[in-house]
C-alpha positions, -999 to +999 in steps of 0.1 A: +052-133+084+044-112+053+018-131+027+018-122-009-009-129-034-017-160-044-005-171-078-030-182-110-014-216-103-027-217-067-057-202-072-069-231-099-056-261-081-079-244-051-110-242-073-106-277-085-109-289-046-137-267-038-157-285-065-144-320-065-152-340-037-127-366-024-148-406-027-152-416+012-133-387+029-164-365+046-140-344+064-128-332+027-169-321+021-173-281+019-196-259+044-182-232+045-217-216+059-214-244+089-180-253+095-154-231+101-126-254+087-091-236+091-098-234+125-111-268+135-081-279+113-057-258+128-069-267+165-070-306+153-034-306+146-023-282+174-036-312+198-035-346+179-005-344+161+028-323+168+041-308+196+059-287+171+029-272+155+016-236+164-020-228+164-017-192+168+007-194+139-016-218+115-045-196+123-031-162+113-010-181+084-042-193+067-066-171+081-046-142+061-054-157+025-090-152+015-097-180+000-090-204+030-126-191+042-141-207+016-122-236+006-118-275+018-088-295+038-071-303+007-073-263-002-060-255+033-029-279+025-025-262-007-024-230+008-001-239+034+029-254+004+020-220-017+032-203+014+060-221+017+070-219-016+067-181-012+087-180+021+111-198+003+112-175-025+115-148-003+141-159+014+164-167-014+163-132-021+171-118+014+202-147+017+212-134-016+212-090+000+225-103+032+255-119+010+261-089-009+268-066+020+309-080+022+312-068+057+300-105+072+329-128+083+339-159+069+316-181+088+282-163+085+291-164+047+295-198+043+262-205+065+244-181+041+256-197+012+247-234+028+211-222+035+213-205+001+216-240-014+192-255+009+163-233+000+170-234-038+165-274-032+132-265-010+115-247-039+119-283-058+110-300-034+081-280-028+065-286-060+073-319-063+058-321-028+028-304-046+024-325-074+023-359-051-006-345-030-026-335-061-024-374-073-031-379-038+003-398-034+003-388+004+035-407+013+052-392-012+041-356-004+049-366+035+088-368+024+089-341+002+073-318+026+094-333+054+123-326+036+115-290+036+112-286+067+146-301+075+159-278+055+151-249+073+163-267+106+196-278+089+199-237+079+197-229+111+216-247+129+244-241+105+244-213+127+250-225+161+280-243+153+297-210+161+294-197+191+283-159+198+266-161+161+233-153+152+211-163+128+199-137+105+170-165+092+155-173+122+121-161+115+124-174+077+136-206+090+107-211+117+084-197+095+092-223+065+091-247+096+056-239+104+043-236+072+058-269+060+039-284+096+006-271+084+011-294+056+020-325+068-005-328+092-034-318+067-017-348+046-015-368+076-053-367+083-061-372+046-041-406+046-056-418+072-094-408+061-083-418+028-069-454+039-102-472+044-117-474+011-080-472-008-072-500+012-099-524-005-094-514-040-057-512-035-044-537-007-005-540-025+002-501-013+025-494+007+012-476+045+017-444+052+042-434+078+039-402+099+063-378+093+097-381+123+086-345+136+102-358+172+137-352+157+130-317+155+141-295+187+127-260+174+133-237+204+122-205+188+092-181+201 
């Protein structure tokens, strides 16, 4: 997966968590100089959460941006929807090559053009996604970020309805899968740690639900 550079935008919701510390959540508490956090996150989710989620894939995902060696959970989560923005980005723009070749048939073009739509909905959704973790409305960010990663199974399969076709998107699509992953179970763990003391001062809101992720089949290597 080919990373880009972190936008301004990024880069300053990121400082903002490395200095602003999260009332009764320890596990959002920066040490960088003790605790190597992308991993023991990354290993966390890879056995408590999803049988869907790739720890080889989280590690070299986050690992890869800089700042994750220095930043908190709720930077790692960022992180991981910046990279998914990016792969979505991305891949907008190789749908839109792969459509302007004319030599595909009349299926693959209309698959394209599905996924086409699908990730121009995903970069919405991403930032909405966004937006709801930074006011820490986890259940919100849980759909949003769910959402995206139906998308890229939805794209996909849009592909397999034909038989003999292949998907040019597969490693867009799986990556966007992944990515979105990395997300939802850093929001996951923040609900929960977050629950307790919410809970008191706010008893009328509504539970959080983990995100469905036993729907997905995802088949790829």
């Amino acid at each position: 997966m080919k990373h880009i550079s972190f936008s301004s935008f990024a880069l300053c919701f990121l400082f903002f968590f490395l200095v602003t510390p999260t009332p009764g959540n320890s596990i959002s508490t920066l040490d960088a100089s003790t605790i190597d956090i992308t991993n023991r996150t990354c290993r966390k989710c890879a056995e408590e959460y999803s049988k869907t989620f790739s720890y080889d894939f989280c590690i070299s995902s986050l690992q890869a941006i800089p700042v994750s060696h220095v930043t908190n959970i709720h930077g790692l989560a960022i992180i991981g929807m910046e990279l998914a923005l990016e792969n979505a980005t991305n891949t907008i723009s190789t749908i839109k090559y792969l459509l302007s070749y004319g030599t595909l048939d009349r299926f693959a073009v209309v698959a394209l053009q599905d996924c086409l739509e699908l990730y121009a909905d995903a970069l919405v959704t991403i930032v909405d996604g966004v937006a709801a973790f930074l006011t820490e409305h986890y259940s919100v960010a849980n759909v949003k970020v769910s959402a995206v990663m139906e998308a890229s199974t939805t794209c996909e399969e849009g592909f397999s309805e034909k038989t003999g076709v292949v998907s040019p998107l597969t490693e867009e699509n799986y990556n966007l899968f992944q990515l979105s992953d990395i997300a939802l179970c850093i929001i996951h763990m923040l609900s929960l740690a977050l629950a307790p003391w919410r809970w008191q001062l706010f008893s009328n809101l509504p539970a959080f639900s983990d995100p469905a992720l036993s729907s997905y089949s995802w088949s790829f290597k």
